[in-house]
C-alpha positions, 0 to 999 in steps of 0.5 A, spaced: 754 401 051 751 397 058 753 390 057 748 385 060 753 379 059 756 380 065 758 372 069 754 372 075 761 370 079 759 368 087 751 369 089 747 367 095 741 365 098 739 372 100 740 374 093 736 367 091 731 369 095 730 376 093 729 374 085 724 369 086 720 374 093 721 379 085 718 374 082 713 372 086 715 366 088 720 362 093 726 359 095 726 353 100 733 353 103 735 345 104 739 346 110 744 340 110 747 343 103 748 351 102 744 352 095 742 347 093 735 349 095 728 349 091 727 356 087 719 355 085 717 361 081 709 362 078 709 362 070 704 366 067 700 359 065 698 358 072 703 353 073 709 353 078 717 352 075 720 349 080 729 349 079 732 344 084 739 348 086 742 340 086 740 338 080 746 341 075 741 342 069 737 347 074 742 351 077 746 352 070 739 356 067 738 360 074 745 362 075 744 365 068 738 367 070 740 371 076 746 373 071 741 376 067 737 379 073 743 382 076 746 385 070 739 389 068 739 392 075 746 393 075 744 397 068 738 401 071 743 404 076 747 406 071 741 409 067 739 412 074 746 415 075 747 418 069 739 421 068 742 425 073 747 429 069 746 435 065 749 431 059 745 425 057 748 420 053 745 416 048 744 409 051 744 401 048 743 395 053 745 389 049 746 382 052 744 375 050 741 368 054 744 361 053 741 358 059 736 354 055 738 347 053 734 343 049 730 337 053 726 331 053 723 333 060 719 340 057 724 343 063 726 348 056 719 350 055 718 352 062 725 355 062 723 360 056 716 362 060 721 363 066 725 367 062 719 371 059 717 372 065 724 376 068 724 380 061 717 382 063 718 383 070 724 387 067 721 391 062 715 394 067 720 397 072 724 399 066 718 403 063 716 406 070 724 408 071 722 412 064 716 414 067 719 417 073 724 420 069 720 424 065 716 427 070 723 430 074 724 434 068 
């Protein structure tokens, strides 16, 4: 079993930026304070999230976030590693989210389009790693 509820522990704006360039959106470094940054993200309604990094709401969701992101990559490798063994291990992937709190500013709303949008992301790289798993064999 590959867990996806691993804490993020330390991350930086190199990590950041890689997350939201994933997700086809930016990070605006604030260079007077290291993270503390504007991450904007574009949901699938058109609309821009934006998560201030300062704002402790906003950087709780994306630390949870860049959990999430982090842990599923982490199990892709494994899936990769052991794809390339003669034995192949039945696998499970089990994890869960809490970095959506219920607000009064809809940044709930925009937090589970956000969310969507990683799991989307996640599953297409999935199913081509699948994909190019078949075609090795």
């Amino acid at each position: 079993m590959i867990s996806l509820d691993h804490p993020l522990g330390d991350y930086c704006e190199e990590e950041i930026n890689e997350f939201a360039s994933w997700l086809g959106g930016s990070y605006a470094t604030d260079v007077t304070k290291p993270l503390d940054g504007v991450l904007t993200i574009p949901l699938a309604n058109g609309d821009n999230m934006n998560l201030h990094m300062s704002k402790k709401v906003h950087r709780e969701f994306a630390t949870k976030l860049f959990a999430l992101y982090r842990n599923i990559r982490k199990a892709m490798e494994r899936h990769e590693d052991l794809s390339q063994t003669l034995c192949r291990p039945a696998e499970l992937i089990m994890g869960s989210f809490d970095g959506i709190k219920h607000d009064t500013d809809g940044f709930d709303k925009q937090g589970i389009r956000l969310l969507l949008a990683t799991l989307n992301r996640n599953l297409i790289h999935c199913r081509q790693l699948m994909k190019d798993f078949r075609l090795q064999r």
